[in-house]
Backbone bond lengths (Angstrom), bond angles and torsions (degrees), N, CA, C in turn:
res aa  C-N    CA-C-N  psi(-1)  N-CA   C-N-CA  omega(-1)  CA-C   N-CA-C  phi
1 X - - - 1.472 - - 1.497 110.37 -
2 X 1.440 113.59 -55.87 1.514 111.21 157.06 1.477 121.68 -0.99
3 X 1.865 88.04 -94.89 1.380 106.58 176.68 1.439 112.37 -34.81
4 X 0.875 114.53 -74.49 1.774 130.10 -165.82 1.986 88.59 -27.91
5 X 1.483 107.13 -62.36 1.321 88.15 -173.76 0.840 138.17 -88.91
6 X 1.674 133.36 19.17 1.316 147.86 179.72 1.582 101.17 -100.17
7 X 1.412 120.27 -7.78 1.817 110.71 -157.93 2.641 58.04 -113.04
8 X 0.751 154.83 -51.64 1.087 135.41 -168.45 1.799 110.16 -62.24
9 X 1.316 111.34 -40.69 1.289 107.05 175.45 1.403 117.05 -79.84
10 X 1.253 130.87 8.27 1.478 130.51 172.13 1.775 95.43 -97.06
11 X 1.671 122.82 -39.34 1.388 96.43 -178.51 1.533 111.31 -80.51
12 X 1.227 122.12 -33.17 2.102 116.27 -163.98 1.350 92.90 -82.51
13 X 1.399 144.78 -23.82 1.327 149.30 -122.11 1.960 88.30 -90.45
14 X 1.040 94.77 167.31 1.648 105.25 167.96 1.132 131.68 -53.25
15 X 1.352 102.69 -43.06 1.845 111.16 176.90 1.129 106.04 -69.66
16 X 1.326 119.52 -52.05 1.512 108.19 -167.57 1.815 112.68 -68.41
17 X 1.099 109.31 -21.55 1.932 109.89 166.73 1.755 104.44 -60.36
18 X 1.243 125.22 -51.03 1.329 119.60 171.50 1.408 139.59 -87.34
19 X 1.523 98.90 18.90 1.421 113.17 166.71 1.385 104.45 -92.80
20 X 1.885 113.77 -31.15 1.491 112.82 -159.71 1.907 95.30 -84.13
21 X 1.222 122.40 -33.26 1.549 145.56 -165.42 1.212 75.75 -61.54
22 X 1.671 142.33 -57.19 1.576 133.67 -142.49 1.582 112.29 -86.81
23 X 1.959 100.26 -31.11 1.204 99.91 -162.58 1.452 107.84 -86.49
24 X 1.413 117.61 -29.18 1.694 131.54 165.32 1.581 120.30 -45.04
25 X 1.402 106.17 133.22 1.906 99.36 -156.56 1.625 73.26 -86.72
26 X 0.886 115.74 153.90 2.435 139.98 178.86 2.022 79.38 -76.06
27 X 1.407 98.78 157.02 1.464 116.58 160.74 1.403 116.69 -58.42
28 X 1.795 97.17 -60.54 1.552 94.57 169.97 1.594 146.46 -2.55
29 X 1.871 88.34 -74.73 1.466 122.08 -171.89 1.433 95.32 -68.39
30 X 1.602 127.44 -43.32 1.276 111.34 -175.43 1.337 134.51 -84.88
31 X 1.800 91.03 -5.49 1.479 78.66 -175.54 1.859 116.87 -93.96
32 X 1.636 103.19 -17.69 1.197 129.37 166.55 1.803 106.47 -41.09
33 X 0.933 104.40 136.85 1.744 113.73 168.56 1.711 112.17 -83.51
34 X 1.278 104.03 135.91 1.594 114.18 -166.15 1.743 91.09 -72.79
35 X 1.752 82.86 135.37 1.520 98.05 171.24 1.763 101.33 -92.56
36 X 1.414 91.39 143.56 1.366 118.87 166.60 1.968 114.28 -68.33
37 X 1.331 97.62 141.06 2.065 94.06 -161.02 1.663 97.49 -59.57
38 X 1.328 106.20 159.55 1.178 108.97 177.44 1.762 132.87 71.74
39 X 1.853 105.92 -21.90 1.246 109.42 158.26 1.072 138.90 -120.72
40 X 1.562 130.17 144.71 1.307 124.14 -179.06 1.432 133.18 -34.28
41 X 0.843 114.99 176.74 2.065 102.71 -173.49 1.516 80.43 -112.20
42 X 1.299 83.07 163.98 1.649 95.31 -172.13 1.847 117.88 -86.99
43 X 1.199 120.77 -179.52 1.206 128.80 -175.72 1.241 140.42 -113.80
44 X 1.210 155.27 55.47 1.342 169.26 -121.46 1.878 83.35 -52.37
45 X 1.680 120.64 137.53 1.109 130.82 159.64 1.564 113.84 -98.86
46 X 0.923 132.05 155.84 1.687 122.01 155.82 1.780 93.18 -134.84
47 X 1.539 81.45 127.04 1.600 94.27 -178.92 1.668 119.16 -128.46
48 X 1.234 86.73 109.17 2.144 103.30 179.10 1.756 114.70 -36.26
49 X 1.057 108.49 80.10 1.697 89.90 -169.12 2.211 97.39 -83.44
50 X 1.481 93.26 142.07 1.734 97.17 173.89 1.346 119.43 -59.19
51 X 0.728 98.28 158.61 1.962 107.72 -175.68 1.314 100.31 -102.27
52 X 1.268 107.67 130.97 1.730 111.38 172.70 1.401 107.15 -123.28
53 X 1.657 102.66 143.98 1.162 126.84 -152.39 1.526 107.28 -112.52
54 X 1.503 138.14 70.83 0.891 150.80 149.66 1.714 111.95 8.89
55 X 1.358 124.82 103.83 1.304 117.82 179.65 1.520 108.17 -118.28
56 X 1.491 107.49 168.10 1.585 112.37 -159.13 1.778 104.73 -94.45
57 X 1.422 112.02 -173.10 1.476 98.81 -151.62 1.473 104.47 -93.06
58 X 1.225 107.66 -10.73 1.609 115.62 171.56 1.970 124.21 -81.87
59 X 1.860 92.20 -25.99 1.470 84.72 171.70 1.458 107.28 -69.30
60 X 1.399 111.82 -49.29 1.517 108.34 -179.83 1.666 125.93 -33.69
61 X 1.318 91.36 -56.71 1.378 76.27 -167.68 1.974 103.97 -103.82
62 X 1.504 111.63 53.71 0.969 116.50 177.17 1.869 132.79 -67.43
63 X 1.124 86.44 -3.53 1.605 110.20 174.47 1.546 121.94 -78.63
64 X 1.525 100.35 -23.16 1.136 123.60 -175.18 2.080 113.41 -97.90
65 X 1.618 116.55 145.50 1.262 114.25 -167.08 1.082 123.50 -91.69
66 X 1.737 121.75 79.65 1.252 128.37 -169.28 1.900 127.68 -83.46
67 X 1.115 111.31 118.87 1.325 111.20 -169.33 1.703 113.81 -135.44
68 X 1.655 100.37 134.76 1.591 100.46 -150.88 1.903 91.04 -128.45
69 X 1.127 107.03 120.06 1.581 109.76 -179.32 1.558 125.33 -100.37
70 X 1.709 122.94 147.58 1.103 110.62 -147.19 1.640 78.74 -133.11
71 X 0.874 123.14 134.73 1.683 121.66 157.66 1.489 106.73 -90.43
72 X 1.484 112.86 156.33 1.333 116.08 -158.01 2.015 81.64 -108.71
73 X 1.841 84.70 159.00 1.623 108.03 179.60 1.958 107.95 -51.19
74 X 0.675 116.17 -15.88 1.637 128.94 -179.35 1.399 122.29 -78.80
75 X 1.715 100.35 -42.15 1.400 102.78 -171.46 1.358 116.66 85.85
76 X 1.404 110.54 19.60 2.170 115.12 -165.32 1.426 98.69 -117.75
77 X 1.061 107.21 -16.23 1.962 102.57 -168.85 2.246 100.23 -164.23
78 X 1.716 78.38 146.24 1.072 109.91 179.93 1.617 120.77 -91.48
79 X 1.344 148.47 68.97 1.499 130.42 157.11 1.005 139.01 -36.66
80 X 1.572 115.85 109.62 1.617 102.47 174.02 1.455 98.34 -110.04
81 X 1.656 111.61 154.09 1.286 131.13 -178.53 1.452 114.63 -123.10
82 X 1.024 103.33 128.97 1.650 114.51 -166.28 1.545 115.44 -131.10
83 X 1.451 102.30 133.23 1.872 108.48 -161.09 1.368 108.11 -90.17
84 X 1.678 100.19 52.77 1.600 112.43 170.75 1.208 105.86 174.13
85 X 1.673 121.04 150.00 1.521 134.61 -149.98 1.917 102.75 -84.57
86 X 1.032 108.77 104.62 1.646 137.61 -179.15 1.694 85.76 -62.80
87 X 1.105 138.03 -58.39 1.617 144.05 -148.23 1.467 117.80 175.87
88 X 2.087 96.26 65.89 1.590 92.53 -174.88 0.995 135.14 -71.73
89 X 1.321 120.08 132.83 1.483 104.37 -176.53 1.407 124.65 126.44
90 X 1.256 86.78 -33.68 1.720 110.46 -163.32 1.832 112.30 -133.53
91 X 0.943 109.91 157.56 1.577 110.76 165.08 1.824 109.17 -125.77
92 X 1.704 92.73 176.41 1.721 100.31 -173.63 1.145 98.14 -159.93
93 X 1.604 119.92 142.71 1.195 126.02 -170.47 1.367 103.71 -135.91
94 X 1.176 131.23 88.22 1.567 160.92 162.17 1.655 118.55 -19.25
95 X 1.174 169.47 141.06 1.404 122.60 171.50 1.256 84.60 -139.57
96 X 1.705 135.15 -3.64 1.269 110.61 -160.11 1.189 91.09 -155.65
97 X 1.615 146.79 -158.55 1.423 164.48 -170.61 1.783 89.28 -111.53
98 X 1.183 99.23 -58.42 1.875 96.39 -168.65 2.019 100.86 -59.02
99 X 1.555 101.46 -33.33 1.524 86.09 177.24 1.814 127.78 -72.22
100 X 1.276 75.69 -6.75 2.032 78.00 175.07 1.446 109.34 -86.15
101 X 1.185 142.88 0.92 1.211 130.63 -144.90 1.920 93.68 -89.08
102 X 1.223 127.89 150.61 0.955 152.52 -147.14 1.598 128.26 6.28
103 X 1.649 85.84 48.86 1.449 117.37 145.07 1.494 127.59 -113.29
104 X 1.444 114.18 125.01 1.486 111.01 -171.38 1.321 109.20 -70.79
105 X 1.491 123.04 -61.28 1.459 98.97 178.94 2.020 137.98 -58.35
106 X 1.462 89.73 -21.88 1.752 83.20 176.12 1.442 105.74 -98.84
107 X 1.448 127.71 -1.90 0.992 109.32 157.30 1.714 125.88 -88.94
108 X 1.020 135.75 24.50 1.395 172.39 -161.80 1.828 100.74 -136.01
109 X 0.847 144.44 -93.19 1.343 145.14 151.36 1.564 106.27 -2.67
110 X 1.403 126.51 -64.38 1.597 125.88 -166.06 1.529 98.94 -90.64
111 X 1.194 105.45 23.77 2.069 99.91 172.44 1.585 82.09 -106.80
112 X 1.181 133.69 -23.74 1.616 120.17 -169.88 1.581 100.75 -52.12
113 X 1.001 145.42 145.58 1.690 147.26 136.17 1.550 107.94 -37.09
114 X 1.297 110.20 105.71 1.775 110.27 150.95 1.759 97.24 100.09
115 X 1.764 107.39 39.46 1.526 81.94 -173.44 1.918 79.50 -122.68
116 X 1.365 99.86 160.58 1.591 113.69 -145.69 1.753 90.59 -123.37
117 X 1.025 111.43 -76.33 2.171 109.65 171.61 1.766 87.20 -139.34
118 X 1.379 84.89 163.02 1.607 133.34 -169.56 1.710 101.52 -129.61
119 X 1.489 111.62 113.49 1.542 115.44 166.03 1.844 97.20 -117.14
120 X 1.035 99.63 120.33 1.703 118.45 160.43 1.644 128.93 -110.41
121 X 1.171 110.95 121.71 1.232 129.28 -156.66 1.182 116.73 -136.72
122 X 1.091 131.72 135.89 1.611 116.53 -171.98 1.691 145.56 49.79
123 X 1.433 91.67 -89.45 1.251 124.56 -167.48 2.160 111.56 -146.41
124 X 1.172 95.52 -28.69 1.507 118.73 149.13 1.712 152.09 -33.64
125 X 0.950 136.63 131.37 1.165 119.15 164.95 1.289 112.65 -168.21
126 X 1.603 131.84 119.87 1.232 141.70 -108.35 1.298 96.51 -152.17
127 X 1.678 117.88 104.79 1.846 120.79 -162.18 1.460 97.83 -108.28
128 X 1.412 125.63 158.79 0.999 133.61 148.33 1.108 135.34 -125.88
129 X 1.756 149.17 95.40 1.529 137.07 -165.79 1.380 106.39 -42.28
130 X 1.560 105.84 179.27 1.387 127.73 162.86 1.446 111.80 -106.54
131 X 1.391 106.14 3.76 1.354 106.22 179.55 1.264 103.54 -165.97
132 X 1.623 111.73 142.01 0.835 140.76 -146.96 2.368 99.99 -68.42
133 X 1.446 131.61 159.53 1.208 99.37 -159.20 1.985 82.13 -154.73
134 X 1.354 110.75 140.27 1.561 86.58 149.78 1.776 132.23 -109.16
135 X 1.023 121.97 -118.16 1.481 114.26 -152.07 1.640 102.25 -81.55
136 X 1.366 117.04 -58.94 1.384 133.13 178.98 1.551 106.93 -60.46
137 X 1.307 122.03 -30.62 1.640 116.08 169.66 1.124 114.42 -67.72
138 X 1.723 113.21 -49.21 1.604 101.43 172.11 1.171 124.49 -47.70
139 X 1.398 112.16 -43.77 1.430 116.39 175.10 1.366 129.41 -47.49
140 X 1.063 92.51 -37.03 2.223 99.03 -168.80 1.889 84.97 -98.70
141 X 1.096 129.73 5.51 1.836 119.64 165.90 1.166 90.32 -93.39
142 X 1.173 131.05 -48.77 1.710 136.27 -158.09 1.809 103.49 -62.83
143 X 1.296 96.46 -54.44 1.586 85.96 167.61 1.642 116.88 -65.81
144 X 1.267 115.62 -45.17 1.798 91.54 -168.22 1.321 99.64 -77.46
145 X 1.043 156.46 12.71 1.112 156.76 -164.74 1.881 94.51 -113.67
146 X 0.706 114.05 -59.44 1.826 131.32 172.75 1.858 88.75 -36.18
147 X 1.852 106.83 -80.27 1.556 110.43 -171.74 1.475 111.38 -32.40
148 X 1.759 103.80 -52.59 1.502 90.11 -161.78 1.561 103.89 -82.70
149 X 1.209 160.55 -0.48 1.288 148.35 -124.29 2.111 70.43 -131.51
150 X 1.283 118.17 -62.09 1.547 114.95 171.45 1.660 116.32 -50.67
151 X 1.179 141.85 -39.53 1.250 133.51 178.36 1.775 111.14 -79.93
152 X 1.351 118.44 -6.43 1.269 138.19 160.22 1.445 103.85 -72.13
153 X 1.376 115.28 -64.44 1.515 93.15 -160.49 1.431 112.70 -105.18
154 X 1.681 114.91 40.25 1.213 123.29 169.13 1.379 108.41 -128.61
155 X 1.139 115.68 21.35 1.382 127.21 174.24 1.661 100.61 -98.87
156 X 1.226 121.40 -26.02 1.456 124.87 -175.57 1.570 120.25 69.68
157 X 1.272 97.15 14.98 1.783 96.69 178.49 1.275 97.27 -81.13
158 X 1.527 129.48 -178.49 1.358 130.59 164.47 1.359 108.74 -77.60
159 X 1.219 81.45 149.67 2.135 109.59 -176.87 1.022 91.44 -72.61
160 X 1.530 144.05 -83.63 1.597 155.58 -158.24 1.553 122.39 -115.43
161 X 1.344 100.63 115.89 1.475 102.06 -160.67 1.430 123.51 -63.50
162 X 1.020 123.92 156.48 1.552 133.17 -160.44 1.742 99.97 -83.00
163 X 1.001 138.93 -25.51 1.409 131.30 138.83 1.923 110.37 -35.63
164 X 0.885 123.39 -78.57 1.606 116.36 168.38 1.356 130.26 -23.46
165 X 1.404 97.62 -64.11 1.610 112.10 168.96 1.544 115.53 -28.41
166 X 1.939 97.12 -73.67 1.545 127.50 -170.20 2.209 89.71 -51.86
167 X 0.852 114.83 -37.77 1.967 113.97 -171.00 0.918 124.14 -76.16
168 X 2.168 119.48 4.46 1.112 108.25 -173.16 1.773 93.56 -110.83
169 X 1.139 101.84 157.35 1.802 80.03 177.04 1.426 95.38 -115.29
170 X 1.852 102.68 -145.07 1.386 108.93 167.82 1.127 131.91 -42.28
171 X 1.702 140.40 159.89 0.944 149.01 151.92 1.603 101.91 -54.03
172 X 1.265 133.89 -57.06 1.623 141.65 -157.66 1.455 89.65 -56.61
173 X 1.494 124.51 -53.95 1.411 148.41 -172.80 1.279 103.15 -68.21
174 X 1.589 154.92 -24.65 1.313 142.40 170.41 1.321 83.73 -87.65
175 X 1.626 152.32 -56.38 1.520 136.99 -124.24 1.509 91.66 -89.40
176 X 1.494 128.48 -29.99 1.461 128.52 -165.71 1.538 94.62 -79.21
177 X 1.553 132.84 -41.31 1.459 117.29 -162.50 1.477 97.83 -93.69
178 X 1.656 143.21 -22.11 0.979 122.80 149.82 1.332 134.21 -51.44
179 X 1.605 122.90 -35.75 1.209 129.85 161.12 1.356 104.52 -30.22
180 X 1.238 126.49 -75.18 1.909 155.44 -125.92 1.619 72.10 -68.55
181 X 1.464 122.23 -76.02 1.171 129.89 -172.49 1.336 132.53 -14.77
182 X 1.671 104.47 -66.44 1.179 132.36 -154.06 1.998 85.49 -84.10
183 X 1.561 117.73 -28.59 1.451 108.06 -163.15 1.640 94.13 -82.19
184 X 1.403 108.59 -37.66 1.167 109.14 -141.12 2.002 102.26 -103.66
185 X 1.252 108.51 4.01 1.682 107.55 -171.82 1.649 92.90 -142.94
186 X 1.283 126.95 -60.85 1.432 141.45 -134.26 1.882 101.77 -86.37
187 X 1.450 106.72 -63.47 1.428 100.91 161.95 1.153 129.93 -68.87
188 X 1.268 133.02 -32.31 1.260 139.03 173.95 1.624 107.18 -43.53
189 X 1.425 103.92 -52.71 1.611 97.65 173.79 1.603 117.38 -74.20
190 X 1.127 123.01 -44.99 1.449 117.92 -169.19 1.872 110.91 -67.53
191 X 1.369 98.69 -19.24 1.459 90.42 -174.64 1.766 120.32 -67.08
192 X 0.993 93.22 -12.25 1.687 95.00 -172.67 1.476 97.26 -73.77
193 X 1.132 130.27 -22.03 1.872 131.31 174.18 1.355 96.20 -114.67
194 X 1.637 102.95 45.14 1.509 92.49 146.67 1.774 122.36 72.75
195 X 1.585 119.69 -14.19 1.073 139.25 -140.78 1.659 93.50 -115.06
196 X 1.665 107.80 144.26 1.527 113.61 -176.48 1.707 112.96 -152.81
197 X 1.224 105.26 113.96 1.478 114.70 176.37 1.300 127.65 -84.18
198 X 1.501 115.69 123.14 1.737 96.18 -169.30 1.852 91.10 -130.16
199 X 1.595 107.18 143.37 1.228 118.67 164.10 1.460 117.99 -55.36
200 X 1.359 131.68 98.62 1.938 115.14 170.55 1.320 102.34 -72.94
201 X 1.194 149.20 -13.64 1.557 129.33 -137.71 1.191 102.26 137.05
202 X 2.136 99.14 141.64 1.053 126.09 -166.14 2.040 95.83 -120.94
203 X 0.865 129.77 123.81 1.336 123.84 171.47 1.959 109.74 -119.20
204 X 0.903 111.86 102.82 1.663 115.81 174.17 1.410 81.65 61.13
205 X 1.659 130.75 -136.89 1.462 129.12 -169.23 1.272 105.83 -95.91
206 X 1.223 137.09 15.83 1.602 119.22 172.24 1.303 101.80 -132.52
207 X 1.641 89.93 158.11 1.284 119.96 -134.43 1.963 88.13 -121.22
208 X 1.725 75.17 148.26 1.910 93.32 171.13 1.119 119.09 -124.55
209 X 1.227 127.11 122.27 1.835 126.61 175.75 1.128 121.28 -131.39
210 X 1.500 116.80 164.42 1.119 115.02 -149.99 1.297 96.13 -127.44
211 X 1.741 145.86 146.00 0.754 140.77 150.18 1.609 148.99 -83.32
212 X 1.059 122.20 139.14 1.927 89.02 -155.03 1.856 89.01 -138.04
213 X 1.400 117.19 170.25 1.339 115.36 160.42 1.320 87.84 82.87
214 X 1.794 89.42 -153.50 1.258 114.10 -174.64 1.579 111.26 -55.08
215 X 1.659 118.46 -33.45 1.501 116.44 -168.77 1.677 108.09 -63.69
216 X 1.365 116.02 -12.74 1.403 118.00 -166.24 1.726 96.05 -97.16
217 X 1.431 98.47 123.39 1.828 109.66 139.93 1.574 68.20 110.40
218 X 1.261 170.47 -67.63 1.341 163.66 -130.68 1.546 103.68 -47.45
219 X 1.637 121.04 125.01 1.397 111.37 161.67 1.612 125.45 -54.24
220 X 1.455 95.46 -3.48 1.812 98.83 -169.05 1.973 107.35 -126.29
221 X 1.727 89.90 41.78 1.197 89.04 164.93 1.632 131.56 -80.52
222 X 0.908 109.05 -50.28 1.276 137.77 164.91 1.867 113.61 -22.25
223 X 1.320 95.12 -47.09 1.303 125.31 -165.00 2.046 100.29 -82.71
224 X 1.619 83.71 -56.63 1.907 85.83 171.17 1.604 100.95 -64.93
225 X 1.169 134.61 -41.16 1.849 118.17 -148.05 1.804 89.43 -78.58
226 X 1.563 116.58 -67.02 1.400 99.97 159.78 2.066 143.30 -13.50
227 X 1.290 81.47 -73.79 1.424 73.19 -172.00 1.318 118.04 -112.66
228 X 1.575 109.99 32.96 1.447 112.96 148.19 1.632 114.80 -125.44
229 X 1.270 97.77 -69.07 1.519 96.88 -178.55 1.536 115.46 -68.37
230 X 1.440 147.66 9.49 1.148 162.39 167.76 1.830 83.72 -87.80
231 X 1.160 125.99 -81.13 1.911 108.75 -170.71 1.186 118.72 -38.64
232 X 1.417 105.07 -57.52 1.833 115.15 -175.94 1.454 100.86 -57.44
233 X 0.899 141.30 -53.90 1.538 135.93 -173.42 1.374 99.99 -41.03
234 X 1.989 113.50 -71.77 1.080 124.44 -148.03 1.937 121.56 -75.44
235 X 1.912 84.51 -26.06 1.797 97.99 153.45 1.356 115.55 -36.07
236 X 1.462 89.34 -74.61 1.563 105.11 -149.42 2.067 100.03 -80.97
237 X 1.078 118.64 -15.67 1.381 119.08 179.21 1.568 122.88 -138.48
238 X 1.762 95.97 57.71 1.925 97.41 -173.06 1.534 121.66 -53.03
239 X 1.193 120.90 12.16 1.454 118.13 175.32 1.847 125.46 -105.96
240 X 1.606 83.53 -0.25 2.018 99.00 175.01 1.766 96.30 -66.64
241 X 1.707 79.56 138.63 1.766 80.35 152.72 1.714 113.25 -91.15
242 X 1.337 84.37 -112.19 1.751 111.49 177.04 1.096 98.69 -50.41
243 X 1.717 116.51 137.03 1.434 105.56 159.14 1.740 100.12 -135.29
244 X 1.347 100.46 126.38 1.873 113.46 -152.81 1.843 97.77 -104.60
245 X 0.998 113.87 131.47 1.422 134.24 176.08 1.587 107.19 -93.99
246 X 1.108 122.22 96.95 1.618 128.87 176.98 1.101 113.26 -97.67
247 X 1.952 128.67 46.13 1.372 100.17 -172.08 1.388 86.66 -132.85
248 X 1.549 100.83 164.32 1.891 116.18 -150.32 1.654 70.99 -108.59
249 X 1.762 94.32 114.12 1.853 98.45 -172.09 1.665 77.89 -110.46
250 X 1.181 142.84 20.66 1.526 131.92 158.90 1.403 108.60 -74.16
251 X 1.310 108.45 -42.85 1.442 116.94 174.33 1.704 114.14 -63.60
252 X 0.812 141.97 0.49 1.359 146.69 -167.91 1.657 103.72 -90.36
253 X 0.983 102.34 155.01 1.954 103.80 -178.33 1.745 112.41 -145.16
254 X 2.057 109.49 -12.17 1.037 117.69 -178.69 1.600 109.64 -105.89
255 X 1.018 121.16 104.44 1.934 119.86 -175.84 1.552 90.48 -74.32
256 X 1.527 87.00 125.04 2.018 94.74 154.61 1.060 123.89 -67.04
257 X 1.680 132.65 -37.13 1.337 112.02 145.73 1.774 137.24 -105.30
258 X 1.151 92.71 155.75 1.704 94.12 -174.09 0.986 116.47 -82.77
């Protein structure tokens, strides 16, 4: 009986728990990589690597003079768009070769063959032939027009001459003589068809209007804001640029013409 319980107290007993604790390799030791004699064991680093931020193909090469052209739903004019401010702030409405003259970019623009006015705006620049063109003509204008409008503004001279600049005045001062206009020439005519023009907004020199009445929803709006209220404006106020038509003519139900 003795025995019996001395061969039990040698296995549960204390010693034998710290014989098994001694003979068991620790996680530690194993998970550690064996050092070589004589050298230190090595050192786990943790290293911050930078995050890179993937950029698009235009920031890259933003240094460079990129210009992307849009022909308008009409087929009458050419947009070019350019990934830098042509005349911020402000617009200009070109009408002739003699009106570009000591401006670099529209005088660059009126060396193209067959170009009729130049509106610059922003970031913009807005062609029109003298003759009528189809798809592949626009195309081969759109490029030389592209070359020269880029060898213009990599020359670093000014785009729009500082005579222009100095001719535009206040905003308070374009919104009051467009007012005069629109009270005193512009509605007067459209009202008899029912039709009503209202100023929304003056931004630097161009102008926003709205069409109302009869002028709204007409397939031949386009045709009236052009070649009427586009003269009277530009008569009576040669220093407007752009002049932008903001009115939702889907909504319209009265045609100005019959």
């Amino acid at each position: 009986m003795n025995s019996i319980l001395k061969k039990l107290s040698n296995l549960f007993g204390p010693g034998s728990r710290e014989k098994e604790e001694a003979s068991a390799p620790s996680a530690t030791a194993s998970s550690a990589p064996p050092a070589s004699s004589g050298e230190p064991p090595l050192r786990r680093r943790v290293i911050q690597a930078p995050v890179i931020m993937e950029q698009d193909e235009a920031s890259r090469k933003s240094d460079k003079v990129l210009i992307k052209a849009e022909l308008s739903g009409m087929r009458d004019s050419l947009k070019l768009m350019v990934n830098r401010p042509l005349f911020d702030g402000y617009s200009w409405h070109f009408s002739s070769f003699e009106s570009a003259a000591g401006s670099r970019l529209a005088e660059a623009v009126f060396s193209v063959d067959k170009v009729e006015t130049l509106l610059v705006q922003g970031s913009t620049a807005t062609v029109t032939r003298t003759e009528a063109a189809h798809v592949e003509q626009w195309k081969e204008f759109g490029e030389q027009l592209g070359a020269a409008m880029r060898e213009a503004i990599e020359s670093g001279e000014p785009l729009i001459s500082e005579e222009i600049k100095k001719s535009i005045p206040p905003e308070d001062t374009v919104r009051q003589d467009i007012q005069k206009v629109i009270d005193g020439e512009v509605n007067p005519g459209v009202a008899a068809h029912g039709g009503l023009i209202v100023l929304k907004k003056v931004e630097g020199n161009t102008v926003h209007i709205v069409m109302g009445g009869g002028c709204q929803g007409c397939s031949a709006a386009d045709l009236t804001l052009k070649q009427g209220i586009h003269n009277a404006f530009r008569n009576a106020v040669p220093y407007i640029g752009a002049i932008l038509d903001e009115t939702d003519h889907a909504a319209g139900t009265n045609p100005y013409f019959s």
